[in-house]
TORBAMAR-650464 format. One record per residue (C-alpha): residue number from 0; x, y, z; chain; residue in one letter. Coordinates in steps of 0.1 Angstrom, whole numbers, plus 5000, padded with zeros to 4 digits. Example, Ala and Ser with C-alpha at 12.3 -4.5 7.8 and 13.67 -1.06 7.14 Angstrom:
% TORBAMAR-650464
+-----+------+------+------+---+---+
!   k !   c1 !   c2 !   c3 ! c ! r !
+-----+------+------+------+---+---+
!   0 ! 5123 ! 4955 ! 5078 ! A ! A !
!   1 ! 5137 ! 4989 ! 5071 ! A ! S !
+-----+------+------+------+---+---+
% end
This chain:
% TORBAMAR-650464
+-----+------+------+------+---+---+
!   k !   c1 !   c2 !   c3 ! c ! r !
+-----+------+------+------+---+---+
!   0 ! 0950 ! 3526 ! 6298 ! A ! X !
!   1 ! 0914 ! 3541 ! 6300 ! A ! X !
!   2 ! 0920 ! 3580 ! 6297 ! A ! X !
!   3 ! 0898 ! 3601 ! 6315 ! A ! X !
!   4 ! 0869 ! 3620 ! 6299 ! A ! X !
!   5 ! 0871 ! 3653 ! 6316 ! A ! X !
!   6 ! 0891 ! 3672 ! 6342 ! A ! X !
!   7 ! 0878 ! 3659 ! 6371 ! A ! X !
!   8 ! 0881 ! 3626 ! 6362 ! A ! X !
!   9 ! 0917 ! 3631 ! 6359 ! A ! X !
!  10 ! 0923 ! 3651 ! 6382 ! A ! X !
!  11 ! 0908 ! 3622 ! 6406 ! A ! X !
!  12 ! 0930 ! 3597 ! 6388 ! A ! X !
!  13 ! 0960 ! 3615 ! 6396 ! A ! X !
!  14 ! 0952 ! 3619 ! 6434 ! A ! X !
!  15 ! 0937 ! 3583 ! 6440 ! A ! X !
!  16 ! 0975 ! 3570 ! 6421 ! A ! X !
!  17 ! 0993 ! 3594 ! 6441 ! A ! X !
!  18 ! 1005 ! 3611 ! 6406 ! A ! X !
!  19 ! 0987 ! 3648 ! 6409 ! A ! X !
!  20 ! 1025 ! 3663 ! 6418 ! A ! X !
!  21 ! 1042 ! 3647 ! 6394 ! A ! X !
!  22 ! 1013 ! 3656 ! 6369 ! A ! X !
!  23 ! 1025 ! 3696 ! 6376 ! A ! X !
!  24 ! 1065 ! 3686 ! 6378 ! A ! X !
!  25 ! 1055 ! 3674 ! 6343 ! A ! X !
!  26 ! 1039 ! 3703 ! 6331 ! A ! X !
!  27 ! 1062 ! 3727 ! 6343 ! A ! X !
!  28 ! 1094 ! 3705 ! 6328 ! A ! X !
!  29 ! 1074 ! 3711 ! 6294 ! A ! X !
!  30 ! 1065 ! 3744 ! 6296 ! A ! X !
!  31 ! 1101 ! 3753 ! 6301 ! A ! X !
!  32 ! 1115 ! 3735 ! 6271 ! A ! X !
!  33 ! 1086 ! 3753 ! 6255 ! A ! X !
!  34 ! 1101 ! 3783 ! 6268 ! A ! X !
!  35 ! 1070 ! 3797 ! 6283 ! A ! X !
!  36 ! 1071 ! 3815 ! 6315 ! A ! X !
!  37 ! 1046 ! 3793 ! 6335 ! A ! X !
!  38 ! 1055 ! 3775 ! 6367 ! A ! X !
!  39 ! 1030 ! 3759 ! 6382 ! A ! X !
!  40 ! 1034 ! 3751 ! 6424 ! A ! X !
!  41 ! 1037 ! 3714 ! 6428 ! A ! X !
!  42 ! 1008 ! 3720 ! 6456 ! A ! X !
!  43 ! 0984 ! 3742 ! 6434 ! A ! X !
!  44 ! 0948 ! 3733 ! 6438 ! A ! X !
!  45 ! 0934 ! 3718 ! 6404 ! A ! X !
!  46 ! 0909 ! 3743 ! 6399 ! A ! X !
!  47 ! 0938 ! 3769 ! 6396 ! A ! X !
!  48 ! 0958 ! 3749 ! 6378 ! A ! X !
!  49 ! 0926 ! 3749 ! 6355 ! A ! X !
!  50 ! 0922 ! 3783 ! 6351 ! A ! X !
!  51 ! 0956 ! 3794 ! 6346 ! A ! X !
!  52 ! 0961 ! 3765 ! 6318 ! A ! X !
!  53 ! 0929 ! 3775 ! 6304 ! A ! X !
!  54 ! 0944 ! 3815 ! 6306 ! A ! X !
!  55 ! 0980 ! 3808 ! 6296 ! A ! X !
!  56 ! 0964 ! 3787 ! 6264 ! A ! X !
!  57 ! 0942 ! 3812 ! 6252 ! A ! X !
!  58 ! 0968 ! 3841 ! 6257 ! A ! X !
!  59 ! 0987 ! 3818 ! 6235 ! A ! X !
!  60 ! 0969 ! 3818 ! 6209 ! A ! X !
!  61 ! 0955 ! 3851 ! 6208 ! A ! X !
!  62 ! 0992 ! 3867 ! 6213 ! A ! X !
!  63 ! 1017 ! 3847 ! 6207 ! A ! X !
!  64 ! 1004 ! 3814 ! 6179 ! A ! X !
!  65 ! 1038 ! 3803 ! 6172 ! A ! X !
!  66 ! 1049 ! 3794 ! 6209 ! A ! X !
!  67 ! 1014 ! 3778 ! 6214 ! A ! X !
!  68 ! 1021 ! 3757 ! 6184 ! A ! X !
!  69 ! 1055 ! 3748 ! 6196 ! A ! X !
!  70 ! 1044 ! 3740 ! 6233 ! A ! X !
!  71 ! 1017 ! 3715 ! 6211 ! A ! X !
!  72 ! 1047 ! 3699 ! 6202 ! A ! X !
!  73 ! 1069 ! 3697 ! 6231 ! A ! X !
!  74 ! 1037 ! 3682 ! 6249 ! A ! X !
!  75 ! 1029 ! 3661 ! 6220 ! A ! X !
!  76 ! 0994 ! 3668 ! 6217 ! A ! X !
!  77 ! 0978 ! 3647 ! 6187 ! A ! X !
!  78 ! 0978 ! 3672 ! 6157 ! A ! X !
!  79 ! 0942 ! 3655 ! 6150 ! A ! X !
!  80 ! 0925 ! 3656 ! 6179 ! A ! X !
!  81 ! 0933 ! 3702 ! 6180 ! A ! X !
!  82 ! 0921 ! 3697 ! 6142 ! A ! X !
!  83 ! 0889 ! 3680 ! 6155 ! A ! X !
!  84 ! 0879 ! 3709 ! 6182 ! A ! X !
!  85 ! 0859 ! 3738 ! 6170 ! A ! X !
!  86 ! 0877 ! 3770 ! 6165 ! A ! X !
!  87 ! 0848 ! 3793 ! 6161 ! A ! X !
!  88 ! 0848 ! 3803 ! 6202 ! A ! X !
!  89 ! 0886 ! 3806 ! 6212 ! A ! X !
!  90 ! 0880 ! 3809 ! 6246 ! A ! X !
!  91 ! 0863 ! 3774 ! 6244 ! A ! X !
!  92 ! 0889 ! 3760 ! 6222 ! A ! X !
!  93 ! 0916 ! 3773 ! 6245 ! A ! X !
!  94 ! 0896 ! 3755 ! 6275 ! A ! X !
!  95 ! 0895 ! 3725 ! 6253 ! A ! X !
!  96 ! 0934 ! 3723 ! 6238 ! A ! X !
!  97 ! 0945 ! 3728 ! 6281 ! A ! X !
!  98 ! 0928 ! 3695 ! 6288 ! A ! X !
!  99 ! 0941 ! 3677 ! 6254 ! A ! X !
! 100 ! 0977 ! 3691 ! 6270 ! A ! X !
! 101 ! 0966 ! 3677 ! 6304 ! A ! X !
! 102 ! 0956 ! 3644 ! 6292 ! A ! X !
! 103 ! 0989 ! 3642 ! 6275 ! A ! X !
! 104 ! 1011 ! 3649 ! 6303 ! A ! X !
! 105 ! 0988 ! 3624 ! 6321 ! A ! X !
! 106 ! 0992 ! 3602 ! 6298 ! A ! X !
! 107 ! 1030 ! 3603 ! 6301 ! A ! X !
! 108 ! 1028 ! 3604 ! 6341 ! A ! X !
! 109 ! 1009 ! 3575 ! 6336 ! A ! X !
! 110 ! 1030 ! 3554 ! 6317 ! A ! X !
! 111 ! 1064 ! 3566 ! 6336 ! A ! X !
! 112 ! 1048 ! 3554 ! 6363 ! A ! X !
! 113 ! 1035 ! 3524 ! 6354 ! A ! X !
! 114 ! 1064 ! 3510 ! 6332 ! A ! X !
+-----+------+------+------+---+---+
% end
């Protein structure tokens, strides 16, 4: 599996497989177990979805670290790859930790699918 490079490219991924809904059912099962109060509309445009990922990640870890560490591990994001992005501008790192959770959840749309 080739993972996509940015949010478009997924994004286009998920629509040409016919996955972009179960891409948000998967989200939203995880961001319940998380126990965060985000449900995202299985027919949400991907630029929303975008921007309230992007918002709900940086509230996280602005207001509340400890649920945004625990939604890191209930999505499984690699513990590495956070530890690799910057941390100096936390409105880019927030941008860049809602597509590692994206590609994640892709990742396991993906596989459900394909397995």
């Amino acid at each position: 599996m080739q993972l996509p490079t940015n949010f478009d490219d997924l994004i286009a991924e998920a629509n040409t497989l016919e996955l972009y809904q179960k891409l948000i059912q998967q989200l939203n099962k995880d961001f319940l177990l998380a126990n965060i109060d985000l449900d995202f509309h299985e027919d949400i445009l991907p630029s929303s979805l975008k921007l309230m990922l992007h918002e709900t990640v940086y509230k996280l870890i602005q207001e509340k670290f400890a649920e945004y560490l625990n939604l890191l591990y209930i999505v499984d994001v690699s513990e590495s790859q956070v530890k690799a992005l910057d941390g100096e501008d936390t409105v880019q790192l927030a941008e860049d930790v809602a597509f590692l959770i994206l590609k994640r959840e892709w990742q396991k749309v993906w596989y459900k699918n394909h397995y």
